[in-house]
C-alpha positions as CSV (number, residue, x, y, z in Angstrom):
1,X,-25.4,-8.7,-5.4
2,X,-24.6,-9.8,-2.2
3,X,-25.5,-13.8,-1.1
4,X,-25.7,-14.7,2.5
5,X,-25.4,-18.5,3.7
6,X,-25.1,-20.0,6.9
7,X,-21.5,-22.5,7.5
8,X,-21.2,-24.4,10.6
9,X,-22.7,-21.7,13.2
10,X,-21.5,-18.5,10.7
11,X,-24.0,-16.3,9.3
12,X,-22.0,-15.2,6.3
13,X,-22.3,-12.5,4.0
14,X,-20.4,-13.0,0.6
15,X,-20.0,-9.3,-1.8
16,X,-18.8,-10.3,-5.5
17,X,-15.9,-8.4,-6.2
18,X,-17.0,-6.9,-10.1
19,X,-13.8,-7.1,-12.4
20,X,-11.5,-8.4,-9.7
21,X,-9.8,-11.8,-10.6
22,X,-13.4,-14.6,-9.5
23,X,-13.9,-15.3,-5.8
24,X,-13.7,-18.7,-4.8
25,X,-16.8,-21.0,-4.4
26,X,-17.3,-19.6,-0.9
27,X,-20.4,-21.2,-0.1
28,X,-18.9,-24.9,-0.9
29,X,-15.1,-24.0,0.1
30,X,-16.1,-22.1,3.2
31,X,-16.3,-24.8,6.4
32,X,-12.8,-26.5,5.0
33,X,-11.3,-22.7,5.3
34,X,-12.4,-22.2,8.8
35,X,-9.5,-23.4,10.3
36,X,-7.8,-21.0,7.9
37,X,-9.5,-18.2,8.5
38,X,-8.7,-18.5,12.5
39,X,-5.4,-19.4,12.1
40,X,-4.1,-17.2,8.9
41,X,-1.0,-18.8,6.9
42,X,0.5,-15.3,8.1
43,X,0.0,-13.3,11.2
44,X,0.4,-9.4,10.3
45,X,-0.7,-8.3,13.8
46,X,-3.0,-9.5,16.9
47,X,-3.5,-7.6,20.2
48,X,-6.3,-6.7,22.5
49,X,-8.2,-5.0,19.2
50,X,-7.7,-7.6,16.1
51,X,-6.0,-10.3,14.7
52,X,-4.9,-9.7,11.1
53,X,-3.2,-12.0,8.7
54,X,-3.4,-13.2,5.5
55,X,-3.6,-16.7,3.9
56,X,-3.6,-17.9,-0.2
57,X,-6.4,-19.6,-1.8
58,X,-6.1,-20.1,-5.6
59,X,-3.1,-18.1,-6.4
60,X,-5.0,-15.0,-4.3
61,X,-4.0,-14.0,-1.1
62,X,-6.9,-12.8,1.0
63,X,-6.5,-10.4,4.2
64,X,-8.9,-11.6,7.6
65,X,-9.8,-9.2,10.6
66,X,-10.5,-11.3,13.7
67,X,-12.2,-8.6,15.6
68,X,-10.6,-9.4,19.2
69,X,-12.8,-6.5,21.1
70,X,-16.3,-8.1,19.7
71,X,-15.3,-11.3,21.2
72,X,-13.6,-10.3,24.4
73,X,-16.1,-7.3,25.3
74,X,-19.2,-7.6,26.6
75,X,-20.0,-4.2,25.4
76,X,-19.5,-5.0,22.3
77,X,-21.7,-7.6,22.0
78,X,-24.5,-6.3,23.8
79,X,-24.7,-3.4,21.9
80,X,-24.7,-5.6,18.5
81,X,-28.3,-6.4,19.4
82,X,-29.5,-3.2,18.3
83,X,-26.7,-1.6,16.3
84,X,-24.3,-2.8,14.2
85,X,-21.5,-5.0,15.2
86,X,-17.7,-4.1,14.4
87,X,-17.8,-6.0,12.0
88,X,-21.0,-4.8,10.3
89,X,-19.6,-1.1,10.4
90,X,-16.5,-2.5,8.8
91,X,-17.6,-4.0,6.2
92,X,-19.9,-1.0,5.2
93,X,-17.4,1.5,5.3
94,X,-15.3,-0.5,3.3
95,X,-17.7,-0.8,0.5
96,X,-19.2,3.2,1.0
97,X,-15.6,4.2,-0.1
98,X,-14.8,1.9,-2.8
99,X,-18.2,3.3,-4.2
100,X,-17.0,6.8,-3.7
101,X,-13.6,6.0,-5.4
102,X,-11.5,5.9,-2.4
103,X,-9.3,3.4,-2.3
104,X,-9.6,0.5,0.7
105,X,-8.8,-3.3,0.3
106,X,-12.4,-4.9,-1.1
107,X,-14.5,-6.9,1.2
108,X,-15.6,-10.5,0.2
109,X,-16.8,-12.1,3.2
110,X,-18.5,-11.1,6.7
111,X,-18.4,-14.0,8.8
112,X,-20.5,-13.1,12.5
113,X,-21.6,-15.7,14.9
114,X,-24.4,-15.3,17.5
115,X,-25.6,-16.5,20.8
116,X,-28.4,-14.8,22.8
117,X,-29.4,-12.5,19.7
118,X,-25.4,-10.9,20.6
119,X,-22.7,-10.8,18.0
120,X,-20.2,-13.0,19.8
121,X,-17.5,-13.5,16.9
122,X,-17.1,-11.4,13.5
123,X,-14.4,-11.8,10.9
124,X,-13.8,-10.0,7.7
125,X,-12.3,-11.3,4.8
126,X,-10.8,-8.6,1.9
127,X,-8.8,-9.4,-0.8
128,X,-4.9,-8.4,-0.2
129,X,-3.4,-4.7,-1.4
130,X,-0.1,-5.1,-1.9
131,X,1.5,-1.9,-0.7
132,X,4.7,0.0,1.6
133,X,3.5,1.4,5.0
134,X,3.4,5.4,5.0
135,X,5.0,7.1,7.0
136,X,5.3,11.0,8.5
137,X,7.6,11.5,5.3
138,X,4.8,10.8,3.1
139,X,2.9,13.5,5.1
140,X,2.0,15.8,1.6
141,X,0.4,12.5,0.0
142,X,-1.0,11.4,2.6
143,X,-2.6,15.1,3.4
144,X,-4.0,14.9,-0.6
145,X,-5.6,11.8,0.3
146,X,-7.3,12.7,2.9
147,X,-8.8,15.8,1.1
148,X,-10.3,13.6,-1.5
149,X,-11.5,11.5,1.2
150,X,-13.2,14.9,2.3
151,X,-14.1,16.2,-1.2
152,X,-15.9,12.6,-1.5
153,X,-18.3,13.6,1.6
154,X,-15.8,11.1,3.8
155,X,-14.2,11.5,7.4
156,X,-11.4,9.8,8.3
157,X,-11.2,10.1,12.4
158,X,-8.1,8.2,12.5
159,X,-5.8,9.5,9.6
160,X,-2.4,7.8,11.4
161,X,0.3,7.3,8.6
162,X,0.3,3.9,10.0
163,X,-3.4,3.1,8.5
164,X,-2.2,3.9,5.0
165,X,-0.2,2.4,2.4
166,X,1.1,3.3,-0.9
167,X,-0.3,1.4,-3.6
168,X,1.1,1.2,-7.7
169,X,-2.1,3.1,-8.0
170,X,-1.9,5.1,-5.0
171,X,-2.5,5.4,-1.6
172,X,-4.9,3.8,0.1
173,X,-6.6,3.3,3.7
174,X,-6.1,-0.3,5.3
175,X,-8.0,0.9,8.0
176,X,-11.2,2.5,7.8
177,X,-13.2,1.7,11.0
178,X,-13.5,4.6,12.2
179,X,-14.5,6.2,9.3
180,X,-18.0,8.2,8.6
181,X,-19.8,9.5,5.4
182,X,-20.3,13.1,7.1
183,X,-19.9,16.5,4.9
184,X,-19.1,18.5,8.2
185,X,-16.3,21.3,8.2
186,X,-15.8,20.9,12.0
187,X,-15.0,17.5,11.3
188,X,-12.5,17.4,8.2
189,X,-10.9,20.3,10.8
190,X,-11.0,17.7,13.0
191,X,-9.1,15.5,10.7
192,X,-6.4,17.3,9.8
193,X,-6.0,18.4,13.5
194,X,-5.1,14.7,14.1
195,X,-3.1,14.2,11.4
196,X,-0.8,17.2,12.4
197,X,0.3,15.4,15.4
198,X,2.1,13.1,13.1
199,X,2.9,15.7,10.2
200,X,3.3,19.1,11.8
201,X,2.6,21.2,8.5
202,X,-0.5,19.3,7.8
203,X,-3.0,22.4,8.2
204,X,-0.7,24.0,5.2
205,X,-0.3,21.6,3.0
206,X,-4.2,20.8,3.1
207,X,-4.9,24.6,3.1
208,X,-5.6,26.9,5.6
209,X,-7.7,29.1,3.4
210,X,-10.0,25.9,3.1
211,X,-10.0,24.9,6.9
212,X,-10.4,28.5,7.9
213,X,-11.6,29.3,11.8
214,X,-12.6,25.3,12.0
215,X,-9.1,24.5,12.7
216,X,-8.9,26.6,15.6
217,X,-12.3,25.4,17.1
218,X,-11.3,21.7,16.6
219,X,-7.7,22.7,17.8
220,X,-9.6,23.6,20.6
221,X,-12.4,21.3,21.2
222,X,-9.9,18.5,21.2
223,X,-9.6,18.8,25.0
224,X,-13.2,18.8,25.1
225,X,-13.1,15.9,23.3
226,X,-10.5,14.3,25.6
227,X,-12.8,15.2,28.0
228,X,-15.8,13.4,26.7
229,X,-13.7,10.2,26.6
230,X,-12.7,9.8,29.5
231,X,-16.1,10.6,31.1
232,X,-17.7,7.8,28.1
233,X,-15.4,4.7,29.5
234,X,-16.1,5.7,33.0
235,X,-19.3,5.6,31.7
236,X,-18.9,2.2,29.9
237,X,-16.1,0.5,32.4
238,X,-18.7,-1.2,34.3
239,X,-20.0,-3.3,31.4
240,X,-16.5,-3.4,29.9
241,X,-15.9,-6.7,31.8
242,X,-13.9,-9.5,29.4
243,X,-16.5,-12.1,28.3
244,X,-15.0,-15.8,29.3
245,X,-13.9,-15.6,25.2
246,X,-11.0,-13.4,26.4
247,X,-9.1,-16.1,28.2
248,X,-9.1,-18.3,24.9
249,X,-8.6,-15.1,22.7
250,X,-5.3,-14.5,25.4
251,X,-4.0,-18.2,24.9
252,X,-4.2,-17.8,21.0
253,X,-2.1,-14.5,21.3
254,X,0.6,-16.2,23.0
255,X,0.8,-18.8,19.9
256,X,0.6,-16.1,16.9
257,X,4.1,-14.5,15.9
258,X,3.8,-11.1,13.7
259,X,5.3,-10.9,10.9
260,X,7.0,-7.3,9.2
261,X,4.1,-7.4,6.3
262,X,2.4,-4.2,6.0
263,X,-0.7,-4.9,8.0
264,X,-4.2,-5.1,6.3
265,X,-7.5,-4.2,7.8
């Protein structure tokens, strides 16, 4: 059951974790973390889109997601007013696919502060999957995966070898933004279309008996799609204007130094 609690301007959303090794006491622990949480013990990655690192709390390491675009865009947060933030969609994705069986770090905490009704900051705490980084060379397991992500009534709409790792228990996605709970044949096409531009012979090693004309007609509609983009940020580049957050968020990127871990959503 999830609990929700507010910590020094957070609204925070804490998901127990089942037979996973017992969270921490969140709700008293929490405003002494902070200052971990913004500043992991390691940095896996931080650009325009996220930071990600990882710090240890009890003998556990736990992953966090600073998501950069929420609090540099003013899209972003004007949107969160009447849909969900990034951090929302996250977070439910993450938990959608666990309870499907696919494999995806676990969530523990959503952390989203507001001003002006407007999501202005959200973080996501998971607990750490150890794991290797795939790569083209894992393109026949990485092409199973994805099916079962399919058979499970799951799109992936960014299947990059970079957003999943190998696990002892297999592979799983470290990534799933992006993700959508959507049985559409168009779009598992559309899935393995994109993974093919990494892993050439992925339409035949998922099946082309299965994708059948889909393939073609997402093969095809990806210029349309192309298309669409570039028409939607036209579209959006007038509200795409960096929030004053972005200067901050640009002098903490100059202090973080990435580390070679694998990264985690």
């Amino acid at each position: 059951m999830e609990t929700e609690f507010q910590v020094a301007g957070w609204r925070v959303i804490c998901r127990p974790n089942g037979a996973l090794p017992p969270n921490p006491d969140w709700q008293r622990e929490l405003a002494g973390l902070l200052p971990r949480l913004q500043c992991p013990d390691v940095v896996l990655k931080h650009d325009h889109r996220s930071l990600v690192g990882y710090f240890q709390l009890n003998g556990e390491k736990f992953a966090v997601k600073q998501f950069m675009l929420q609090h540099t865009w003013l899209w972003f947060q004007w949107t969160s007013i009447l849909f969900p933030s990034l951090g929302e969609i996250a977070f439910q994705n993450a938990l959608g696919l666990l309870s499907d069986g696919i494999a995806t770090p676990a969530p523990v905490l959503l952390l989203q502060r507001r001003k002006f009704g407007m999501v202005r900051d959200a973080w996501l705490v998971y607990r750490y999957l150890e794991g290797t980084p795939l790569t083209a060379a894992d393109g026949a397991a990485l092409v199973a995966f994805l099916r079962r992500m399919h058979d499970a009534g799951w799109v992936h709409r960014d299947p990059h070898p970079a957003n999943f790792i190998g696990t002892p228990n297999g592979i799983a996605t470290i990534d799933p933004i992006k993700a959508r709970h959507r049985r559409n044949r168009y779009l598992c096409a559309y899935d393995v279309m994109l993974a093919s531009q990494n892993i050439p012979d992925a339409p035949d090693l998922y099946g082309r008996a299965k994708l059948g004309v889909w393939l073609t007609i997402a093969q095809n509609g990806h210029s349309l799609v192309r298309l669409y983009r570039v028409v939607k940020h036209a579209i959006r580049k007038p509200f795409l204007r960096r929030s004053p957050n972005a200067l901050i968020a640009h002098i903490k990127s100059n202090n973080k130094t990435p580390t070679t871990d694998s990264e985690q959503p």
